[in-house]
C-alpha positions in Angstrom: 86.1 61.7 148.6 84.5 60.8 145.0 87.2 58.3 143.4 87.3 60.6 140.3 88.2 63.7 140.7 86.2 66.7 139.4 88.9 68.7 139.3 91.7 68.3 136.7 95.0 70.6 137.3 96.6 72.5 134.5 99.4 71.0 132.6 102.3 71.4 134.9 105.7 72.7 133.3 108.0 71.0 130.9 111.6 70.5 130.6 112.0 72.9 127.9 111.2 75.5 131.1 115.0 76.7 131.9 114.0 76.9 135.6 111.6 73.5 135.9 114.8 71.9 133.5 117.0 72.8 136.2 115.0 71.0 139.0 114.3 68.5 137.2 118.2 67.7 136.7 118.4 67.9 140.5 115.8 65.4 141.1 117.3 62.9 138.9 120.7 63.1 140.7 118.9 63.1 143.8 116.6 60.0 142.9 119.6 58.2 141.1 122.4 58.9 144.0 119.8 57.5 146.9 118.9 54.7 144.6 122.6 54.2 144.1 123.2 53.9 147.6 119.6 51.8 148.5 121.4 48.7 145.9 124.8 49.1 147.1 123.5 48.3 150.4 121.1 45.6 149.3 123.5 44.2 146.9 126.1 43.6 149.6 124.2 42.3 151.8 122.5 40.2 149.0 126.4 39.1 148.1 127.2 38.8 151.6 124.3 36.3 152.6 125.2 34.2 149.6 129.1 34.3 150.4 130.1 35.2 153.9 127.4 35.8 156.1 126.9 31.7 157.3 130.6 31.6 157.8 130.9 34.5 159.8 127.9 34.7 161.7 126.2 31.2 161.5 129.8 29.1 161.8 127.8 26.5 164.2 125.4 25.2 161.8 127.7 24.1 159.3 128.2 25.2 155.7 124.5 23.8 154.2 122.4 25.2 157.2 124.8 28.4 157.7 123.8 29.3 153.9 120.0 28.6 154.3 120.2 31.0 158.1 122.0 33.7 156.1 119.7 33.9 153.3 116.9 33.6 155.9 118.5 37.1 157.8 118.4 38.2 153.7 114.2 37.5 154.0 114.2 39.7 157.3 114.9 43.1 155.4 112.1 41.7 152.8 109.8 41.8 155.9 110.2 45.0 157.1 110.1 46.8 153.9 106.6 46.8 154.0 106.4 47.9 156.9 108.8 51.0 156.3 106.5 51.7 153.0 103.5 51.6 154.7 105.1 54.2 157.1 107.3 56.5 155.0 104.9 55.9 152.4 102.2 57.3 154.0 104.1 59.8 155.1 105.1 61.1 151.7 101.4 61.5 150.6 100.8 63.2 153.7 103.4 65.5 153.9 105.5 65.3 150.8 107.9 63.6 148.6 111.0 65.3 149.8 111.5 65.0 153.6 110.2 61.4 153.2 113.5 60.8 151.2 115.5 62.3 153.0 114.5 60.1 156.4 114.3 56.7 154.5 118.3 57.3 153.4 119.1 58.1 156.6 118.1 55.3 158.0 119.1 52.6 155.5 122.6 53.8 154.8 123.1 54.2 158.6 122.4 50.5 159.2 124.3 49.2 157.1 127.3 51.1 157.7 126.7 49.8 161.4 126.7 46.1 159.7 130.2 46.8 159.3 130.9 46.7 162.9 129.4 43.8 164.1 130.8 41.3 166.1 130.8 37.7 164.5 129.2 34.7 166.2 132.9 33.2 166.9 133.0 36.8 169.4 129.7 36.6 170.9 127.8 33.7 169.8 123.9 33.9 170.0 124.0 38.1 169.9 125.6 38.2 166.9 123.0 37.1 164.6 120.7 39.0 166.7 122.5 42.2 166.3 122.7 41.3 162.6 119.0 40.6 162.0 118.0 44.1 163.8 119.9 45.8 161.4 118.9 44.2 158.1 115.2 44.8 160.0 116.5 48.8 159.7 118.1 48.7 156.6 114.8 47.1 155.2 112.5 49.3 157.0 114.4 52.5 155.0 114.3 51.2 151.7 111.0 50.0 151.7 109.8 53.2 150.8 113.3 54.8 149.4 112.6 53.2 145.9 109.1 53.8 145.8 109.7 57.7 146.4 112.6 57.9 144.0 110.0 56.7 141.2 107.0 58.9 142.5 109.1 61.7 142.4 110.7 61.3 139.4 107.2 60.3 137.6 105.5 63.4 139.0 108.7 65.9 138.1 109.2 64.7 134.2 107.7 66.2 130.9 104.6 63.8 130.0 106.2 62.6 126.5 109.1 61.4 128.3 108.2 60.0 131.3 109.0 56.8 130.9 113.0 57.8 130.3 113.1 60.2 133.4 111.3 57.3 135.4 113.8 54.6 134.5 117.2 56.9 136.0 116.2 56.3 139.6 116.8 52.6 137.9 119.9 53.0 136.5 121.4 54.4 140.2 119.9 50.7 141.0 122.4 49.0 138.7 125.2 51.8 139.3 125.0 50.4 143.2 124.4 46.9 142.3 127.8 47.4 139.8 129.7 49.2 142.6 129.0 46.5 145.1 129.3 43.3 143.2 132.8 44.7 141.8 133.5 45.1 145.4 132.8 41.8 146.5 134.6 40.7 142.9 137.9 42.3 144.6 137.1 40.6 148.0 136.9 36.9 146.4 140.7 37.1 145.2 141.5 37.7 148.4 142.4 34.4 150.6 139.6 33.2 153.3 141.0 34.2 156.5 141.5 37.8 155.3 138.4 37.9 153.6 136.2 36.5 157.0 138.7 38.4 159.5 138.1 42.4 158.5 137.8 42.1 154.3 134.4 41.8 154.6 133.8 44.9 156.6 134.9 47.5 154.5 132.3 48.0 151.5 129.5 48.4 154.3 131.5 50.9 156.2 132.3 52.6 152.9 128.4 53.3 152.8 128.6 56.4 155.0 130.0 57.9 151.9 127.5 57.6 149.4 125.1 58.2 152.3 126.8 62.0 152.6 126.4 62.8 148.9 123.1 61.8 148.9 122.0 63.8 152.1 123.9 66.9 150.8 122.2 66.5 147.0 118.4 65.7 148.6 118.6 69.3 150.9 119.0 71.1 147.5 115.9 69.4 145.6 112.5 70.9 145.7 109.5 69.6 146.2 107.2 67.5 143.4 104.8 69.7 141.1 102.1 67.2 141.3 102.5 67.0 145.2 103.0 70.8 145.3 99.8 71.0 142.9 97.8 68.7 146.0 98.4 71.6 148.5 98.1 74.6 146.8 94.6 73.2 146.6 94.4 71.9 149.7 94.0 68.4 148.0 96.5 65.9 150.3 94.7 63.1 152.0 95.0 63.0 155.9 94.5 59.2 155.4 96.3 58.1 152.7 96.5 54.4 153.7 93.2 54.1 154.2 91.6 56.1 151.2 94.2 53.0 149.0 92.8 49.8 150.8 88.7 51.9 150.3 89.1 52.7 146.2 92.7 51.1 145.5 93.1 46.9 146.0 92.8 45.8 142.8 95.5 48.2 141.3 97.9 47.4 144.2 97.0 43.4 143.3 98.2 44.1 139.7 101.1 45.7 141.3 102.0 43.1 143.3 101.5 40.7 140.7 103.5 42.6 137.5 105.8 42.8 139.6 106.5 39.1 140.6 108.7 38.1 137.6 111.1 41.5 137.7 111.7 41.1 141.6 111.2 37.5 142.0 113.9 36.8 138.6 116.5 39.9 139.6 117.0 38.0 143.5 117.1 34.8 142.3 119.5 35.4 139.8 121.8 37.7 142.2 122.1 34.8 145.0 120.5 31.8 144.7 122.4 31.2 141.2 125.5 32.2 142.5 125.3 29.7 146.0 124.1 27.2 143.5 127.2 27.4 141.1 129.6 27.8 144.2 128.4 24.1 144.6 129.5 22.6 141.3 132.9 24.0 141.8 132.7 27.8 140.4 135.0 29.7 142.7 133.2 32.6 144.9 134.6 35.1 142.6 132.9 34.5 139.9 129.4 35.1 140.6 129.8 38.7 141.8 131.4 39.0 138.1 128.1 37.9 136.7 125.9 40.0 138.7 128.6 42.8 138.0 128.4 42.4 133.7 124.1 42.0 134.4 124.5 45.3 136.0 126.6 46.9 133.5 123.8 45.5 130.9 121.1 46.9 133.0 122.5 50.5 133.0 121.4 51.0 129.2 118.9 48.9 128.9 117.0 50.4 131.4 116.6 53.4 129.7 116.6 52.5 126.6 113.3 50.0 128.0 112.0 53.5 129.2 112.0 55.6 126.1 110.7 52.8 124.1 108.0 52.5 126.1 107.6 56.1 125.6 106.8 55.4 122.4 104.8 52.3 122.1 103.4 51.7 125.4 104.2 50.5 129.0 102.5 47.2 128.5 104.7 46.3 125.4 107.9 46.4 126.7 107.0 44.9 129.7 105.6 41.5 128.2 108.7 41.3 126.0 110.6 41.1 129.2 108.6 38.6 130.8 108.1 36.7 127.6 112.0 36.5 127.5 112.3 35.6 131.0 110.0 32.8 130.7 111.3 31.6 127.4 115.2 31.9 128.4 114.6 29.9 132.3 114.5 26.5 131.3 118.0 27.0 129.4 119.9 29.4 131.8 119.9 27.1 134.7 120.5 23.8 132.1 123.6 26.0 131.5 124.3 26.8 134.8 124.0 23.2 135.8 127.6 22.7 133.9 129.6 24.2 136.2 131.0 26.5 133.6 132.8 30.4 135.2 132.1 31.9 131.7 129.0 30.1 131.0 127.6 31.4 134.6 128.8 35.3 134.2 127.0 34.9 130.3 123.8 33.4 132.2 123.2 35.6 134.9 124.2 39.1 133.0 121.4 38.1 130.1 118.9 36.9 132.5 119.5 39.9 135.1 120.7 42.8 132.5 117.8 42.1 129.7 114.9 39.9 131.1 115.0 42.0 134.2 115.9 45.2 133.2 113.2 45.5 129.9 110.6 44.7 132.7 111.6 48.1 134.2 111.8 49.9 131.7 107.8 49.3 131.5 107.5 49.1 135.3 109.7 52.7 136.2 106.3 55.0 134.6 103.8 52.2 135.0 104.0 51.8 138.5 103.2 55.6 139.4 101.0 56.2 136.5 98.5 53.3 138.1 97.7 55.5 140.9 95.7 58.2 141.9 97.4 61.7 142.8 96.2 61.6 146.9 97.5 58.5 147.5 100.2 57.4 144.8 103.3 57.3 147.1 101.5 54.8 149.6 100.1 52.7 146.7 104.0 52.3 144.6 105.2 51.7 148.1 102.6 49.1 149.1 102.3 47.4 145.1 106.6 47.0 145.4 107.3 45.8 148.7 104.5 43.5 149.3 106.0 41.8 146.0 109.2 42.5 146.8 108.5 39.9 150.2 107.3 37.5 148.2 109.0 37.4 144.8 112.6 38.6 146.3 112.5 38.0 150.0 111.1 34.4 150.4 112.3 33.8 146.3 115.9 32.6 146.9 115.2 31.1 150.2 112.1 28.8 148.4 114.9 28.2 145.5 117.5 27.1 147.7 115.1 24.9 149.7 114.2 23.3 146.0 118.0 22.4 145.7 118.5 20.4 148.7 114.8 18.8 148.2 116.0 17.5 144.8 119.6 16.6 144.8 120.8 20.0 143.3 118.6 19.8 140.3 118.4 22.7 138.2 115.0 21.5 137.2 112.8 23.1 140.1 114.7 26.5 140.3 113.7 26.5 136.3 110.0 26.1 136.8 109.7 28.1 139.6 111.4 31.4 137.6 109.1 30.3 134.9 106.0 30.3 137.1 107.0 34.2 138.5 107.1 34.8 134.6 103.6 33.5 134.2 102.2 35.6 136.8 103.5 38.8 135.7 101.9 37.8 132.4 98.3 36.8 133.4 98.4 40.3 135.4 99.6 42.2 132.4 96.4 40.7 130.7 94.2 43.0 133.0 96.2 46.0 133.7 95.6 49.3 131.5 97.9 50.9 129.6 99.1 53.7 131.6 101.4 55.8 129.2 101.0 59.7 129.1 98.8 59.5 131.9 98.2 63.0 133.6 99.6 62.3 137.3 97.2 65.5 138.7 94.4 63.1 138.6 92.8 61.9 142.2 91.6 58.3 140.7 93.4 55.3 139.2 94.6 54.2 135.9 92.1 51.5 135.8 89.3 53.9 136.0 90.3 56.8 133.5 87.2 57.1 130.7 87.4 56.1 127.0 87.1 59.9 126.3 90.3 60.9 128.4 91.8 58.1 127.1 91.5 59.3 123.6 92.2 62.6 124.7 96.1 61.7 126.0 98.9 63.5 124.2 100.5 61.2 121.1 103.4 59.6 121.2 106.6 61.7 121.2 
């Protein structure tokens, strides 16, 4: 197949179509519920691992090691999530966006109700953990291609001029689940430490069959993705997605990988390692679920506003002034963590995770599917997130908190190395196109489009 396509599809409906309006409202509740339900589960296990997970599961090690073995189960479901986007993700450029969905939430809101039932290491010792690290394996193997196919879908289903808004709701269902669960775990740290260790702990994962109902029912009524639906009316969808990505696709999944580094690398690190770090100056447990709680809240507008601004001025604008921010404000958020303070830390963490993270999205939510090529998008957002979301969010907070015991606690390390994610996402943003308005019918990537199209793309709205 010729990387540019010689073909160019008609301009697909808008949102001012009554009927296209309608299932284009259904595919945002669809994209935002599962995403609501992927960072519920994440977040609580992200909580968890900081909180609960060496005390209940790891109580042999001690409290040191039990925290560094429960953040290492946290890295687990990093693992496998690019292996479940390599899977699903090929899958949804195969055989669509929808039934793709459906599986991936299925699978991840299943395991982690069944993390609810686990017996602890104090019941049955070395199977425990085991049991425990199989299931993050599933959870992780679902959502590695759950967020990916929430922002394909949502790219492909909204009008051009507004792409960028549309693209960021599968985002705010990320901070809606993130919210839910950290005021969850907010409730659970009032509660004394033999309740909270006995059965406490196990209700917000069993509560996950719930959201996981709402979103199966909602994802049965959505239809399929113009832009997908476009692919086989002319007969268009690659047998080999994967394959076609790694022949004309590497360097656009490298700048991926690599604009994503500061968003996913920043938004872990600030969820768990900040919180296990303040828990050791003396905060109590409560109050770093708080923070992440308020940086949620924060993230729910400025997500979209992030979006609809980059609607307007560009992708790559918004998305350096989030990095920019993140690597200007490190230095002095973990200084201020460093004094111990409960309001200080819930101020910290809600700027650093509800504006530096959350105006990198804003550019990321469009960016990310724009970059890509019709065939083989799915497979490429899947490969570009969770490949970075290993290395930046998976192996992130485990590097961090390896950094604290190396230097005495020091905030100075964790500081630098959030800095150093920042500078990454930069450099890549250097050599990455700007992707706004992009027609998503087209078989070849951003990075190839001609000056001529490129002059040709509808103006700002």
């Amino acid at each position: 197949m010729p990387h540019e396509s010689s073909y160019v599809f008609p301009p697909g409906p808008e949102a001012d179509d009554p009927e296209h309006a309608s299932h284009l409202r259904r595919a945002a509740l669809a994209a935002s519920v599962g995403s609501t339900l992927e960072y519920y589960d994440f977040t609580l296990y992200t909580l968890a691992s900081a909180l609960i997970f060496g005390k209940v599961f790891f109580p042999a090690l001690g409290p040191a090691a039990g925290v560094v073995a429960s953040l290492a189960t946290l890295a687990v479901g990093f693992v496998a999530r690019p292996v479940g986007g390599l899977f699903f993700g090929t899958l949804g450029d195969r055989l669509g966006r929808k039934w793709v969905l459906m599986a991936t939430i299925a699978l991840m809101g299943g395991a982690s109700t069944l993390i609810g039932v686990l017996p602890t290491g104090a019941q049955v010792g070395f199977w425990a953990p085991v049991l425990l690290v199989i299931l993050r394996f599933a959870q992780g193997f679902g959502a590695g291609a759950e967020q990916a196919g929430a922002t394909t879908l949502m790219a492909e289903y909204a009008p051009v001029q507004r792409r960028g808004y549309f693209a960021s709701l599968p985002f705010v269902g990320i901070f809606a689940g993130a919210l839910l669960a950290s005021a969850v775990f907010a409730v659970l740290g009032t509660l004394d430490e033999a309740t909270l260790l006995g059965w406490a702990w196990r209700v917000p994962f069993l509560a996950s069959v719930l959201l996981l109902v709402v979103a199966v029912y909602i994802r049965l009524r959505m239809r399929e993705s113009p832009a997908f639906a476009e692919l086989e009316k002319h007969e268009q969808v690659a047998d080999r997605p994967f394959q076609e990505l790694m022949r004309h696709s590497r360097p656009t999944v490298l700048r991926g990988i690599g604009l994503r580094m500061a968003e996913v690398g920043g938004s872990y690190i600030y969820q768990t390692l900040s919180i296990t770090y303040v828990t050791t100056l003396g905060v109590r447990s409560s109050i770093g679920p708080l923070a992440v709680a308020f940086g949620a809240a924060l993230g729910l507008v400025v997500v979209p506003i992030a979006g609809r601004i980059s609607d307007r001025y560009g992708r790559l604008p918004v998305y350096r002034a989030g990095a920019l921010f993140q690597l200007v404000f490190a230095p002095f958020a973990w200084w201020l963590l460093s004094l111990g303070s409960p309001v200080v830390t819930v101020v910290v963490v809600a700027v650093s995770y509800g504006i530096g993270v959350s105006v990198m999205l804003g550019g990321q939510c469009p960016m990310l599917p724009e970059m890509f090529g019709a065939r083989h998008r799915y497979i490429g957002v899947a490969t570009a997130r969770e490949v970075s979301a290993v290395l930046g969010g998976g192996f992130g907070p485990l590097l961090g908190a390896l950094l604290l015991a190396w230097f005495s606690n020091s905030w100075v390390p964790p500081a630098i190395f959030v800095a150093l994610l920042s500078v990454i996402t930069l450099l890549t943003l250097r050599i990455s196109p700007e992707t706004r308005a992009r027609d998503l019918t087209l078989l070849g990537d951003a990075v190839d489009d001609t000056k001529e199209y490129l002059a040709a793309r509808p103006a700002p709205s």
